[in-house]
C-alpha positions as semicolon CSV with decimal commas, in nm:
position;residue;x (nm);y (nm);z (nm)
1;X;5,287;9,368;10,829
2;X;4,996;9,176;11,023
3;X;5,081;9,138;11,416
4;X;4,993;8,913;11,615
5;X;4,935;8,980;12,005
6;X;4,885;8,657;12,242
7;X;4,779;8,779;12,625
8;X;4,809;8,521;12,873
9;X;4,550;8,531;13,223
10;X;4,569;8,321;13,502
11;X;4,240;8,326;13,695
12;X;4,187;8,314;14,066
13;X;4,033;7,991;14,150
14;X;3,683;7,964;14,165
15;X;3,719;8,302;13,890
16;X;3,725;8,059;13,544
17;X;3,369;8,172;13,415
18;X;3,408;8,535;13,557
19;X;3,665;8,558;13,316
20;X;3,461;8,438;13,028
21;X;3,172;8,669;13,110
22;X;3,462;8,980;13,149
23;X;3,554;8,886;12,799
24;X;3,190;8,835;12,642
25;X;3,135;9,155;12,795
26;X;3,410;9,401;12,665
27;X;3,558;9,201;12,323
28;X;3,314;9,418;12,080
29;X;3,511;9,680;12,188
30;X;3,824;9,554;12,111
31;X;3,683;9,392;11,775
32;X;3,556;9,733;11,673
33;X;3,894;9,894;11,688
34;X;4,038;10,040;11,341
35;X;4,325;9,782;11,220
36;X;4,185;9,450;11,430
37;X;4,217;9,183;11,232
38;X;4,016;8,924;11,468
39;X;3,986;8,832;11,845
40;X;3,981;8,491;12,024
41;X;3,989;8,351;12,355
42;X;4,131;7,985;12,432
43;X;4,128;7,816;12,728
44;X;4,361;7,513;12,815
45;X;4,178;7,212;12,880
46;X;4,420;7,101;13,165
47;X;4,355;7,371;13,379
48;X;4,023;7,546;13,327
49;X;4,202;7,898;13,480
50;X;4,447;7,938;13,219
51;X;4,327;8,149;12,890
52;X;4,498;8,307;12,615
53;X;4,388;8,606;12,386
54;X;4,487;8,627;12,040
55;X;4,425;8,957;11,927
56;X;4,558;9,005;11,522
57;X;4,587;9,368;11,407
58;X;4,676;9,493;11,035
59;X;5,005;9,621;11,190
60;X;5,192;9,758;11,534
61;X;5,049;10,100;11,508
62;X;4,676;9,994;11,526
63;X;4,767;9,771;11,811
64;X;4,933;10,044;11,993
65;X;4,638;10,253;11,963
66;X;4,418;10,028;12,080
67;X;4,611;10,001;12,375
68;X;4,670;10,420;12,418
69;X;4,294;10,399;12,370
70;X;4,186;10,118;12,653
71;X;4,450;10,252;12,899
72;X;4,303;10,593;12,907
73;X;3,956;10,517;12,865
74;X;3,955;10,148;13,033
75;X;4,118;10,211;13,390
76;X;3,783;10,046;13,560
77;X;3,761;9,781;13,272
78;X;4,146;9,701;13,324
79;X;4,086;9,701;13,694
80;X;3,797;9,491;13,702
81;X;3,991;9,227;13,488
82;X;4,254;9,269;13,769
83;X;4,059;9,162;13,996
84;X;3,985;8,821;13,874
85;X;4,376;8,768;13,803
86;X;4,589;8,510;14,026
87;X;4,901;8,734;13,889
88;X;5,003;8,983;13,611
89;X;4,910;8,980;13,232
90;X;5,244;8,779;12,978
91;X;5,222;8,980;12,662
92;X;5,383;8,807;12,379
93;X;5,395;8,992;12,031
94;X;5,467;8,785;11,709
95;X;5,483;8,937;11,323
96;X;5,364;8,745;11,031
97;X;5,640;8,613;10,823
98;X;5,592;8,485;10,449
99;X;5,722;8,152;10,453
């Protein structure tokens, strides 16, 4: 069953478009992982430091890889990305239903 995964950032201020280069920089990855569906970044258009991924994977298990696989091999990626945070990551994971 398809999954969907929405990440929510908060950038520092004055850190909106360092954000959108992070991303441009390190989504092919992501993108190229066995079981992604599709990857997209929004940003709200009230407040220019608030963005939301929505990653959408064939099912749990290739999401959970992906993130075995950026945690071991991402710690400088994952703490460069920290450092443009305000505050922590809000994971939010959703499955498809057929309605």
């Amino acid at each position: 069953m398809a999954l969907t995964v929405l990440l929510h950032a908060k950038a520092k201020s004055g850190r909106s478009h360092d954000v959108v280069d992070f991303y441009r920089e390190t989504l092919a990855a992501t993108r190229s992982r066995p079981g992604c569906i599709g990857v997209r970044v929004v940003r709200s258009t009230d407040d220019d430091t608030d963005f939301t991924l929505i990653e959408q994977w064939d099912d749990k298990s290739d999401q959970e890889a992906y993130a075995a696989w950026r945690t071991e091999t991402g710690a400088d990626v994952l703490a460069r990305f920290g450092e443009l945070l305000a505050g922590p990551l809000r994971i939010e994971f959703y499955e498809e239903i057929n309605a």
